[in-house]
N, C-alpha and C positions, 0 to 999 in steps of 0.2 A: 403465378408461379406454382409449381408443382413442389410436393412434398420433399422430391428428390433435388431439387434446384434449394428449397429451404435449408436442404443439410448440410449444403454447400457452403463453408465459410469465407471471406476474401483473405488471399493470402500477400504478404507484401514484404517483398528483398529489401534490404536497405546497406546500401554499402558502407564501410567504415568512415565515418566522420558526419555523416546524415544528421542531421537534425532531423526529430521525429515528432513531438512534439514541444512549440514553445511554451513558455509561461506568459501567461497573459492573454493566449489564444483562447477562442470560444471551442469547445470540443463535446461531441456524443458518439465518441467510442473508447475502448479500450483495445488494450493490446497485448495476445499471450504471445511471451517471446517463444519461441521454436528450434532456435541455435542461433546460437552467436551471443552478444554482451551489450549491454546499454548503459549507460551512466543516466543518474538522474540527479540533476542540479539547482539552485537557485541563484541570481544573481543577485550582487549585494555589495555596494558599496564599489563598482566596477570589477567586485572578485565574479569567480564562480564558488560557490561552497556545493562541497557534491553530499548528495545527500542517501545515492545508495545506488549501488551495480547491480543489477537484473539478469540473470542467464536462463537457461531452459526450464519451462515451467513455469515462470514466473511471470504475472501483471500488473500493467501498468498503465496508469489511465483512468482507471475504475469510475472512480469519483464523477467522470463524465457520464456515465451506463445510470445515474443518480440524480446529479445537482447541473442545472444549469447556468455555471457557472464559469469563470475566467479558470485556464490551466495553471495550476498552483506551482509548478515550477518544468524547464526545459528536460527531454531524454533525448540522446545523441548516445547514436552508436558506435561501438569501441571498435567493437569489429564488424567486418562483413555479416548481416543479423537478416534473420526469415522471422517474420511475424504472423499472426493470424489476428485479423481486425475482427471485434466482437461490436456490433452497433449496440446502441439503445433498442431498433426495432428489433435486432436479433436477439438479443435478450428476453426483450417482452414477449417476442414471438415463441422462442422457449418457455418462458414461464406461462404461458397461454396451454401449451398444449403436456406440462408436466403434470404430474400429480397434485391432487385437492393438497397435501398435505403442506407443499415446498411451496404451490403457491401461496397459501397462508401465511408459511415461514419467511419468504424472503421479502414480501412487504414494511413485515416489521423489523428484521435486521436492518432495511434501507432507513425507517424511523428513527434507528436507533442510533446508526450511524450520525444520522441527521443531526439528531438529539444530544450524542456525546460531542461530534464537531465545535457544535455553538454551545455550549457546555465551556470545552477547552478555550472557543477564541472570548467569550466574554469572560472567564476568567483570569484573573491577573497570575501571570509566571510568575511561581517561586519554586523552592526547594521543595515545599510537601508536593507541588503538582507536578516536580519532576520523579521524585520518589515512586510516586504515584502512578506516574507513565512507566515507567522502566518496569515495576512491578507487574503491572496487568500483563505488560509486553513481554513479560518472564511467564507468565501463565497463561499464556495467549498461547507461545511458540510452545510451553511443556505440553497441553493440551492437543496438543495438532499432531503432535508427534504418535510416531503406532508405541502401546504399551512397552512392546521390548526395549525402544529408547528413551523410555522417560526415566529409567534411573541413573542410567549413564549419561545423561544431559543436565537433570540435577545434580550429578555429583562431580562434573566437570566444570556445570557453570554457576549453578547456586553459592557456591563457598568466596569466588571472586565480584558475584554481584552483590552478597553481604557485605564485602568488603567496603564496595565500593561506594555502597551507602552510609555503608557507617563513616565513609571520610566525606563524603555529602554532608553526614548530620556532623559532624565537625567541625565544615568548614561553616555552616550555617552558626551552628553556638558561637565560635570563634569573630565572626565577622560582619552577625548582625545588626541591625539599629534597634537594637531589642532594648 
């Protein structure tokens, strides 16, 4: 394959109601959505619990570019959706021909990832590891954000996710086997 054929990403329609990926399926790719809307779901207990809408910009899949592993839950599109399918090889194949710097970096991001997954599933769910998620995930999204928006993101969302902890830690005092 030539350089120019490399650059070439596969692109793929998916009309509304598509199952794109299931849960449970074996998968090594991911998928930036391009236009259009995906839902992504678990099943449970005959429900579906949806666990987060996708639009433009946005991936999904990741986790396969990683672990070879079962699909941790279904995406099925909302509406008519254009994807760009990212493999494993294409990835590697990018990180092959990137900078010393990013190869170096994204090895260990993939560790860490690794690292914090089995972290979460061997630890037992409670209140502090939910606290604990919500918080990083608050400083994950502040982080990412460009400078201009981070105090208008704090100050929109910080004051109701205090909130919402402090009736966490409430409900926890109020209703534990303590």
């Amino acid at each position: 394959m030539s350089t120019q054929e490399n650059a070439i990403l596969e692109r793929r329609y998916v009309p509304k109601g598509t199952l794109i990926v299931r849960e449970g399926e074996t998968g090594n790719s991911a998928f930036l959505v391009q236009s259009g809307l995906v839902k992504v779901y678990v099943a449970h207990e005959d429900r579906h619990i949806e666990l987060a809408q996708m639009g433009p910009g946005q991936i999904f899949g990741e986790m396969a570019l990683v672990f070879d592993e079962k699909r941790s839950a279904t995406v099925e599109a909302v509406e008519d959706t254009n994807l760009i399918v990212i493999t494993r090889q294409t990835l590697e194949d990018k990180l092959r021909k990137s900078d010393p710097t990013v190869r170096a970096i994204v090895p260990m991001l993939m560790k860490r990832i690794i690292q914090t997954n089995n972290a979460l599933l061997s630890r037992h769910a409670d209140v502090k590891t939910l606290l604990d998620v919500v918080k990083n995930i608050y400083d994950i999204i502040h982080a990412s954000l460009p400078r201009v928006q981070q105090q208008s993101f704090q100050n929109a969302v910080l004051p109701k996710l205090d909130e919402f902890m402090q009736a966490v830690q409430t409900f926890e005092a109020r209703y534990s086997d303590k």
